[in-house]
C-alpha positions as CSV (number, residue, x, y, z in Angstrom):
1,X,110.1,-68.7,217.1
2,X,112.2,-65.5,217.4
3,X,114.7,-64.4,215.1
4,X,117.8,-66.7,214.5
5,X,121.0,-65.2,213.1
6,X,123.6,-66.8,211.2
7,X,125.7,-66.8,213.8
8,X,123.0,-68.6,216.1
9,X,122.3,-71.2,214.0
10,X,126.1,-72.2,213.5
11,X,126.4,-72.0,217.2
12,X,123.6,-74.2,217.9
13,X,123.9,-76.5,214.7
14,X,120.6,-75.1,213.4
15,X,121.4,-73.9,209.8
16,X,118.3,-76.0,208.3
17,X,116.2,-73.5,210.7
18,X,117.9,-70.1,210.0
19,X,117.7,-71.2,206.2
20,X,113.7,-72.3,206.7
21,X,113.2,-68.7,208.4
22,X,115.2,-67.1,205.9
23,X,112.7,-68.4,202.8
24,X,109.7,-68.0,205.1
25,X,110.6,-64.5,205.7
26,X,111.0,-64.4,201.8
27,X,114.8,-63.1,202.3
28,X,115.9,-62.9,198.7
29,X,118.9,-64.6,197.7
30,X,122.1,-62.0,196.8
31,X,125.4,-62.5,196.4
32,X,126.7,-61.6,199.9
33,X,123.9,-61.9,201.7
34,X,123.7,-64.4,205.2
35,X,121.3,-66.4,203.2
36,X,123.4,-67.4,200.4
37,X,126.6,-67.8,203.2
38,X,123.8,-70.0,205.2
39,X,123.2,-71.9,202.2
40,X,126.6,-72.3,201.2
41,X,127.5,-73.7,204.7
42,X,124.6,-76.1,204.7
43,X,125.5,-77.5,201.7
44,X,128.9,-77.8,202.3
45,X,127.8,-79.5,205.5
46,X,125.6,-81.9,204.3
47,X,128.4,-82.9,201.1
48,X,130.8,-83.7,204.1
49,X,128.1,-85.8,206.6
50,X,127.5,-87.6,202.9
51,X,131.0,-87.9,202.0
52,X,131.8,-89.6,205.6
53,X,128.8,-92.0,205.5
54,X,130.3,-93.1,201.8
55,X,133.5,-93.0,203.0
56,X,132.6,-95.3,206.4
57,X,130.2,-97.7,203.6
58,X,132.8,-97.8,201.7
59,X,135.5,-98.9,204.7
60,X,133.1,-101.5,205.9
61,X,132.8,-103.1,202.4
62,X,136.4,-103.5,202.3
63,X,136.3,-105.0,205.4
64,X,133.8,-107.4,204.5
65,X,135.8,-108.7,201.3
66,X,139.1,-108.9,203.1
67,X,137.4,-111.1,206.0
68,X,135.6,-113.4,203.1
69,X,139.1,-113.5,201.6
70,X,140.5,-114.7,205.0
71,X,138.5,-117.0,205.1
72,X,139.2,-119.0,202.2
């Protein structure tokens, strides 16, 4: 696998990859560097995916209990 920028990997939705070549290339982590902003995006991404599935658990729960309720 060739090298993947930053910029790559938000283009093509691969920022687990750029950060896996990043450590593999034993990239240290600085303030400023495209590592920590890759990082810093991943996480933010993966808070958000989490935060929707919660959030779409959450509205199908409520669902649920207002269709039981209904149905009394």
């Amino acid at each position: 696998m060739g090298h993947l920028t930053l910029r790559e990997a938000l283009a093509s939705n691969r920022l687990d990859a750029f950060v896996q070549e990043q450590q593999d290339k034993g990239t240290e982590l600085a303030t400023g560097s495209e590592l920590e902003r890759g990082l810093a995006l991943l996480i933010t991404q993966r808070r958000s995916l989490a935060a929707q599935g919660l959030e779409r658990r959450a509205s199908e729960s409520w669902r649920k209990t207002l269709l039981s309720a209904t149905l009394w």
